[in-house]
C-alpha positions as CSV (number, residue, x, y, z in Angstrom):
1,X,63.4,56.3,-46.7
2,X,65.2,53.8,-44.9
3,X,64.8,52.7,-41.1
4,X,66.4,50.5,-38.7
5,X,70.3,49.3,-38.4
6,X,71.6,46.1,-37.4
7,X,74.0,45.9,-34.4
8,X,76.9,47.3,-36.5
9,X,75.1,50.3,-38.1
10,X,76.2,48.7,-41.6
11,X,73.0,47.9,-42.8
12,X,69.4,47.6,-42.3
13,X,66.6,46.1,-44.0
14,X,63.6,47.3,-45.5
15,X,60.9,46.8,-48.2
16,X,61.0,48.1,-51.7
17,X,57.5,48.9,-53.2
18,X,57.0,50.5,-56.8
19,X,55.2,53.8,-56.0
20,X,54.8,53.8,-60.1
21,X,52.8,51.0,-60.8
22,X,51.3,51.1,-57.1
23,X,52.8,47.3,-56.5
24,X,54.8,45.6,-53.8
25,X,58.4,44.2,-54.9
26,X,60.3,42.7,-52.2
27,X,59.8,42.8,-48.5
28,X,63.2,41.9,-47.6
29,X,65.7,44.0,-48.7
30,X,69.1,44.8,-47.5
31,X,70.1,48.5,-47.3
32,X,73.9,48.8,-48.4
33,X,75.6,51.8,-47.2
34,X,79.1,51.3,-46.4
35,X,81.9,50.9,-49.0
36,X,82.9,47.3,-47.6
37,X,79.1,45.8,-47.8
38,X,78.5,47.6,-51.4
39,X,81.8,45.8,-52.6
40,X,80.9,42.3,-51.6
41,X,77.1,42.5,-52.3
42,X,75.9,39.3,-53.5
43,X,79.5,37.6,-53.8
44,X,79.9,33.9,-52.9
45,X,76.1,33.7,-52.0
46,X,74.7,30.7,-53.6
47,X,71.0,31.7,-53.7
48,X,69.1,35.1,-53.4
49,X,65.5,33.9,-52.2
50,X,62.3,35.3,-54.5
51,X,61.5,38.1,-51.7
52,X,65.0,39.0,-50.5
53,X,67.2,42.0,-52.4
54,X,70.5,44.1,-52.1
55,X,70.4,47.7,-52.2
56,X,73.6,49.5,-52.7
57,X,73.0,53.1,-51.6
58,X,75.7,55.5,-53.1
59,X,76.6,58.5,-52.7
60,X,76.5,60.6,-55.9
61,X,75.0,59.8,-60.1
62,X,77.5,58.5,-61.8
63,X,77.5,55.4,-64.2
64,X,81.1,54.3,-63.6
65,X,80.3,54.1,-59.4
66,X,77.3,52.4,-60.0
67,X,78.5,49.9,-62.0
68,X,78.6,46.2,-60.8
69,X,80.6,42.7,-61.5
70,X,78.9,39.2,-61.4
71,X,82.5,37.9,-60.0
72,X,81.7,35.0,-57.6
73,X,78.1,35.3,-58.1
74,X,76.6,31.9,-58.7
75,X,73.7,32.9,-60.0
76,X,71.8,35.3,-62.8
77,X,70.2,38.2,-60.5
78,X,67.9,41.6,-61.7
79,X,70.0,44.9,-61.4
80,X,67.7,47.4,-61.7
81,X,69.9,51.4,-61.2
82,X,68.2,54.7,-59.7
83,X,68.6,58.2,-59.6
84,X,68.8,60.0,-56.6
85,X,64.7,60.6,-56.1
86,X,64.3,56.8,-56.5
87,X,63.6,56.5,-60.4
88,X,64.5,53.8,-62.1
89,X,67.0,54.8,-64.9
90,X,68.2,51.1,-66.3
91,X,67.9,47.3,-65.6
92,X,69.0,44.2,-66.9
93,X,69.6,40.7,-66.2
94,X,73.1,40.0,-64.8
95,X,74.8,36.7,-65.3
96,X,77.3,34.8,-63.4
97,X,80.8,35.7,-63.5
98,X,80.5,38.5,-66.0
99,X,83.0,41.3,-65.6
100,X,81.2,44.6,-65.8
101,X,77.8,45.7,-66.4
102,X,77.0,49.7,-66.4
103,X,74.0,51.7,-66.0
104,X,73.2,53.5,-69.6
105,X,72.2,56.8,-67.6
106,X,73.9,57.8,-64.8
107,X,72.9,56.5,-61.1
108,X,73.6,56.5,-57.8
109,X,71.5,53.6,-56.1
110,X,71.3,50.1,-57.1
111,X,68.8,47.3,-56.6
112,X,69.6,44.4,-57.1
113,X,67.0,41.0,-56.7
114,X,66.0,37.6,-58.2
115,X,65.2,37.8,-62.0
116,X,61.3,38.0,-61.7
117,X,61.9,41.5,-60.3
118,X,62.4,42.5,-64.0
119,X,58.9,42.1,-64.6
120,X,57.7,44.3,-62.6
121,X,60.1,47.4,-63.2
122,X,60.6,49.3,-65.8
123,X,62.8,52.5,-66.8
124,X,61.1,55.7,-65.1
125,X,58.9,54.0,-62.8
126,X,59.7,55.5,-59.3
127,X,60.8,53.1,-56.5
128,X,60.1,53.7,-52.5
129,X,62.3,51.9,-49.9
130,X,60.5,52.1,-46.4
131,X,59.7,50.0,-43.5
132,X,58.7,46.1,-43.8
């Protein structure tokens, strides 16, 4: 579920909660849907603060479209990749400036945060984006 756009109808932001483990993860996170805002993500940002995230909202499973660079990314981030009802299907640690990482199992959404989020997800826990 996502709600709320910003004045260009890009993106909106919402909270991310693991419905799983019954725990909060972030309570700022950015809702991706456009091709342009997907493409930059976190490029040439210099920090990602401990409650802030990216979610790149696709549009079908596939591990080649889900699939990410670390190109201009200044700093190691969680990428945690979802099927289409919101379960977690892969995650790793993503370092600066590497050239590719893909999903093991096919995905169409991808969340990506601060490292520490990695602790609190694992593979086929069941994620909820919603309102802050």
């Amino acid at each position: 579920m996502v709600t709320g756009n910003d004045a260009t109808g890009e993106h909106s932001w919402v909270a991310v909660r693991n419905e799983t483990q019954g725990v909060p993860l972030l309570p700022r996170v950015r809702a991706c849907r456009s091709f342009l805002c997907r493409l930059r993500g976190l490029t040439f940002r210099r920090q990602l603060e401990a409650s802030e995230g990216l979610w790149l909202i696709g549009q079908r499973e596939s591990r080649m479209d889900t699939a990410i660079h670390m190109f201009f990314v200044f700093f190691p981030i969680a990428v945690v990749w979802l099927d289409r009802s919101g379960q977690v299907v892969d995650t790793c640690l993503a370092l600066p400036f590497r050239p590719l990482y893909v999903p093991a199992r096919p995905a169409r959404d991808v969340l990506e945060g601060p490292p520490e989020l990695l602790d609190q997800v694992w593979v086929g826990d069941r994620l909820r984006f919603g309102r802050q």
